[in-house]
N, C-alpha and C positions, 0 to 999 in steps of 0.2 A: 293753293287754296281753291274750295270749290264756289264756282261764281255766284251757285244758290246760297252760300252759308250765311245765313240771316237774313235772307230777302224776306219781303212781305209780300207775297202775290195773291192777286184778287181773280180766281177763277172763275172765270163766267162762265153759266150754262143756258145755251137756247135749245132750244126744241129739234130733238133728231136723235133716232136711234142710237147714232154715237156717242150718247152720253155715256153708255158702258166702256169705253178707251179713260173718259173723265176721271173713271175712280180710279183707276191703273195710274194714271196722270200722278192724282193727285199726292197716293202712296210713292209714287219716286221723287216727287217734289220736296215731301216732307221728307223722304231719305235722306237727298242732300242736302238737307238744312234750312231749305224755306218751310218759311209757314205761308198755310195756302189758307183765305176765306175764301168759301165756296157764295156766290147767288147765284139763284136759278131764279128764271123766267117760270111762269106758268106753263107755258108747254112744256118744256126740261123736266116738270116733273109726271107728265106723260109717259117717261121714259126711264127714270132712273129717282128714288126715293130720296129727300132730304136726308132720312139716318141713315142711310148707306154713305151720303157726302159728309156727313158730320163724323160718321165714325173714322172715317180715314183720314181725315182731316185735323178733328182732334178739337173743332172751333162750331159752336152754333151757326147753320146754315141760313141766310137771309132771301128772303124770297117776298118785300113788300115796302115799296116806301114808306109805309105806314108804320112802320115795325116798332113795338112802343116800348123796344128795349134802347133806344136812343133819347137821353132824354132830352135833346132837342127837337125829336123828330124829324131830322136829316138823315138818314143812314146816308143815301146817296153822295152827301159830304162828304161826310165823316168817314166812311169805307174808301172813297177816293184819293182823300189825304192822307191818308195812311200806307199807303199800296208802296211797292217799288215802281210795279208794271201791275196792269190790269189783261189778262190775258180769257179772251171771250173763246173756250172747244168745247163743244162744238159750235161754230159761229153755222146759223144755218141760211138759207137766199134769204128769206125776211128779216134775221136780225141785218142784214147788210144792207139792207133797202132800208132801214130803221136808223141806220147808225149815218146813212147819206142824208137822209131828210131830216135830221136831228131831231129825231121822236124822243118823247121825256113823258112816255103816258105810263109806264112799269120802271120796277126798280133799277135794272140792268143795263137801260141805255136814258136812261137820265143820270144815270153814275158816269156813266161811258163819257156824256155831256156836259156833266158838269166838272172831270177830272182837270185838274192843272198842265196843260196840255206840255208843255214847257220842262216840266219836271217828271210826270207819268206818263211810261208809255203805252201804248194798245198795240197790242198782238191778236191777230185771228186766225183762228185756224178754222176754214171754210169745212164743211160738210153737207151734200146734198147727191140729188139723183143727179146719174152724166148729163141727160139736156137741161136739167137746170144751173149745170156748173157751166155747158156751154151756149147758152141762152145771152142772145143782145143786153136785155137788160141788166145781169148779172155781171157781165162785162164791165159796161160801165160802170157801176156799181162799185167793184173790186177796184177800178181806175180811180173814181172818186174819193172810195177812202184810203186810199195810197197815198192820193194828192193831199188831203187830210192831214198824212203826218202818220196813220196807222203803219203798220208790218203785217203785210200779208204774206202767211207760213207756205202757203200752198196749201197743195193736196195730193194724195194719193192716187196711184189707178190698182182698177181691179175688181175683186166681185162683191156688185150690192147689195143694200138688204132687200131691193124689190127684185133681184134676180139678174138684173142688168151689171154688165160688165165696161169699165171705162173710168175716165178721171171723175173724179171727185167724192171721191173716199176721205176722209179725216186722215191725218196721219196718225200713224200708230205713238201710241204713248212714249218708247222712247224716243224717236224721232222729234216731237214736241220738245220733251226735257233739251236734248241734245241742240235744238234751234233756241230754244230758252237759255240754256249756260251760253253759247255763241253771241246771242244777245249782247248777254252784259259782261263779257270776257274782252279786256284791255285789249286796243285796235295795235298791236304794237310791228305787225307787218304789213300796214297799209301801203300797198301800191308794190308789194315784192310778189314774183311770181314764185314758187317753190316746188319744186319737180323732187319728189321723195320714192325711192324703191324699199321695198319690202317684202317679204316672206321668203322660200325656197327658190332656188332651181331647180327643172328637175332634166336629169340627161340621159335620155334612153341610152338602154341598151340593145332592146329589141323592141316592137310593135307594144308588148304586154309588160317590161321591166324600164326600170331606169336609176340612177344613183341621184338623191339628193338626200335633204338632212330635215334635222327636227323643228325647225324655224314655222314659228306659226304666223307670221306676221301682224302680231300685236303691236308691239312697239312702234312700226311704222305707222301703223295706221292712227294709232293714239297719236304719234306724233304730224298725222297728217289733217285729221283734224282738228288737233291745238292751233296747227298754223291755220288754219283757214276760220277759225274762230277768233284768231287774231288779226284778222285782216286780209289775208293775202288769197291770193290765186292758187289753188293748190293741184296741180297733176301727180296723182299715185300710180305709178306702175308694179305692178303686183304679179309675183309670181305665185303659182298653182296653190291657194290656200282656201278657207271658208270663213269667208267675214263679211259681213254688210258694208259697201260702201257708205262713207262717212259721207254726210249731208253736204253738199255743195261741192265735194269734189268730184274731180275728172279722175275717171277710173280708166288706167290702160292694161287688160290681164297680159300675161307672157309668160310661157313654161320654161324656155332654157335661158341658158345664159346668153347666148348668142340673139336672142330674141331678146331678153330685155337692153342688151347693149344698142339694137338696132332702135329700140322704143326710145332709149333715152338720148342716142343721139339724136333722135327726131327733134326732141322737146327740149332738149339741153340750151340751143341757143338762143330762145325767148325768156327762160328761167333766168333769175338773178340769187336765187339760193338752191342748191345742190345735198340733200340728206340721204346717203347711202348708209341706208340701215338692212337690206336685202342680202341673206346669210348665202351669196351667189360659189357654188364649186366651183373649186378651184379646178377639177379636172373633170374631162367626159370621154365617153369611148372615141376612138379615133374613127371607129367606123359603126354604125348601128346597124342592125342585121335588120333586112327585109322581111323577114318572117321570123314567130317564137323561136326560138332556140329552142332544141328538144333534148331530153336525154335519151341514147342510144343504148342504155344497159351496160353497157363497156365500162362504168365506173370512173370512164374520164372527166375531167372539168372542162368546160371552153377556158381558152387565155384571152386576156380583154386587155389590148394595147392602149394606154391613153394619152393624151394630148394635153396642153393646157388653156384653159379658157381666157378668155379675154378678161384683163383689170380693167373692170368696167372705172372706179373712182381714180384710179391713176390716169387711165386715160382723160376723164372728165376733166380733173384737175391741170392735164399737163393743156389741153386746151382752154384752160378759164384762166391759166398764166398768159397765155396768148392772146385774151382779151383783155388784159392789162385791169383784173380783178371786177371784172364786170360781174365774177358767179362764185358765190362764197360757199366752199365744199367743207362740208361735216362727213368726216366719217365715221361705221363701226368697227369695233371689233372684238366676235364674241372667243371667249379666251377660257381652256381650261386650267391653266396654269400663269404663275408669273404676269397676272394680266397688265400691271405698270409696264414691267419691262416690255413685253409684248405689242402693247398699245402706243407705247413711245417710238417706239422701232419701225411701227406699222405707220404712225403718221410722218415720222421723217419720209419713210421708201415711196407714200404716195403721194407727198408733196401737198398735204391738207393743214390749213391751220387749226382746223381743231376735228381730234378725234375721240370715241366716244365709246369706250371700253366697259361689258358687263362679262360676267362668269358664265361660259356658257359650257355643256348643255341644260345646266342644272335650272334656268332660266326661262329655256324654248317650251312656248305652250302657257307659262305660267302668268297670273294677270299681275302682278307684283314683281318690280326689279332693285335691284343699284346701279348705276351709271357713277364712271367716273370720266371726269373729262379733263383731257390731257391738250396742253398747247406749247408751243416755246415757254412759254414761263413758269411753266410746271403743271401740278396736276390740283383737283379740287374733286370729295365726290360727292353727287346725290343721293343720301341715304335713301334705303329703301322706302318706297312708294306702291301704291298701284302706279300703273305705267300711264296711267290716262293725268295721274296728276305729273309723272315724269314727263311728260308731253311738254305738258304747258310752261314747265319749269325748263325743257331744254330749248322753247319757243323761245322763253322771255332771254335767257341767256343770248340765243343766236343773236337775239334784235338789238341787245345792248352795246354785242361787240359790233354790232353793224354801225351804231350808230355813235361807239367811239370811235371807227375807223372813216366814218363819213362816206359810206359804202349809199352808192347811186339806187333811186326808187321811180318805177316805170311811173 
């Protein structure tokens, strides 16, 4: 399920060019099933129109304590108690110098004020010039309403609207959503570190060719950010693919296989959960040529001797028996045929308690899967999904078995 599906959020708007990210915001929010009221501050509409936020929105935009469609004359209540979260993009340096001093002179932070602190929370997502993002006072500021009880989102780097380049950019509208679902997404790997590989290998053959396959590394990544929406510490080591690292995770790239197995032995023995979903080959040339390989005219082919790669999830496995279950190993396996049989055979050989079988290649690249997951006890599968919501459904699984087996949390 998606974590916005019925949420009420109360989009704040202050004063900053970024209010155009706002309306992008607010259209994905209502995607996933929140309903968003929009206020704006008086400067906010400097920048971006009331029916531009109503139309995406879908709800009358408030912009005045006064507002005398309340027939108490409270908006600022009444919009507060109603909220899930009140979430202020763009939060600009004066609305944050406003929200420290607890100003209640406009609509937007006498709501902020008067919200049920207890039960609604505030998120901000700062925007302003880089010396005002890294300015003394600003600082403490950001520290203050931390201390508060607020969620401060960050921010961005990169090029401003004055021309200046550096932190304090708004982040982009999906990054927000994606910090917002994490939000209120069940903490169910609090305190596990989780080391996940994903996408290709690839294994040259010379300077300009190499053998790998169709794995895009979706999967992983969905499932690398479930976890770390759920709580946990997440390192993704990723082979040669094109995907935005997921918000709060540690990204480690790696092209071969020999190179991702170097990455995760790194990282293996601080990790307490193990997700091999990285569609790693099985085999690579035995020697890669120093220069293209060229064709002579001759009509001959090169012969290409191969070797076999390292099992990265056996190996992982055969040392997480070693620690007497300190590192609970998932594996995949993507399968054109007989994928039961397949997948059952596959988790015996690598000594995993549970493996995690889809149809491949019919799968790779594609945002929608089935997973069947296979253990000693038999098998179960997730029907088709998008993989973002198979993420979270193979999260909550993981954490369940963790914590009928009484599986240790750093």
């Amino acid at each position: 399920m998606n974590e916005l599906s019925g949420k009420h959020i109360v989009l704040g708007l202050s004063g900053g060019v970024a209010c155009y990210k706002s309306a992008e915001l607010t259209r994905l929010l209502t995607k996933a099933g929140a309903t968003v009221q929009v206020v704006m501050t008086e400067a906010a509409e400097q920048f971006i129109t009331p029916v531009t936020m109503q139309a995406l929105s879908g709800r009358s935009v408030y912009r005045s304590q006064w507002d005398a469609r309340e027939a108490n004359n409270m908006p600022h209540i009444n919009l507060s108690r109603e909220a899930d979260a009140i979430l202020i993009a763009p939060c600009s340096a004066d609305f944050i110098a406003r929200l420290v001093q607890g100003r209640a002179d406009e609509l937007l932070s006498l709501m902020c004020l008067a919200r049920p602190m207890e039960r609604v929370p505030l998120l901000i997502a700062p925007a302003m010039n880089r010396e005002m993002w890294a300015h003394p006072a600003t600082r403490r500021n950001l520290a203050q309403v931390a201390a508060d009880g607020a969620t401060v989102l960050g921010v961005g780097c990169g090029e401003q609207a004055c021309g200046e380049v550096g932190d304090g950019r708004m982040l982009e509208a999906e990054e927000i959503l994606e910090e917002l679902q994490a939000f209120f997404a069940p903490k169910l790997l609090v305190g596990q570190r989780v080391l996940i590989t994903a996408g290709p290998t690839f294994e040259a053959i010379d300077p300009v060719r190499g053998i790998t396959n169709l794995s895009s590394g979706k999967m992983g990544f969905a499932i690398a950010r479930a976890a770390r929406a759920a709580g946990a510490e997440v390192t993704l080591v990723a082979g040669p693919v094109h995907l935005p690292t997921p918000r709060g995770v540690r990204r480690i790239d790696v092209r071969s296989a020999q190179n991702m197995l170097q990455a995760v032995d790194t990282q293996a023995p601080e990790a307490t959960i193990f997700i091999a979903t990285a569609a790693v080959a099985d085999w690579r040339p035995a020697h890669a040529a120093e220069h293209k390989i060229k064709k002579d005219g001759s009509g001959d082919t090169p012969t290409l001797a191969f070797v076999e790669n390292p099992d990265i999830l056996a190996q992982v496995a055969q040392s997480a028996r070693a620690r007497a279950g300190q590192l609970y190993c998932v594996g995949f396996a993507a399968e054109s045929e007989n994928l039961l049989a397949h997948a059952s055979a596959k988790r015996v050989r690598k000594g995993v308690p549970l493996l995690v079988g889809n149809i491949g290649p019919a799968t790779f690249g594609q945002d929608d899967n089935a997973l069947l997951l296979v253990d000693a006890q038999g098998h179960r599968e997730l029907p088709r999904a998008p993989k973002s919501e198979l993420g979270r459904q193979l999260v909550a699984e993981i954490a369940r078995r963790l914590g009928e087996a009484g599986a240790p949390r750093s």
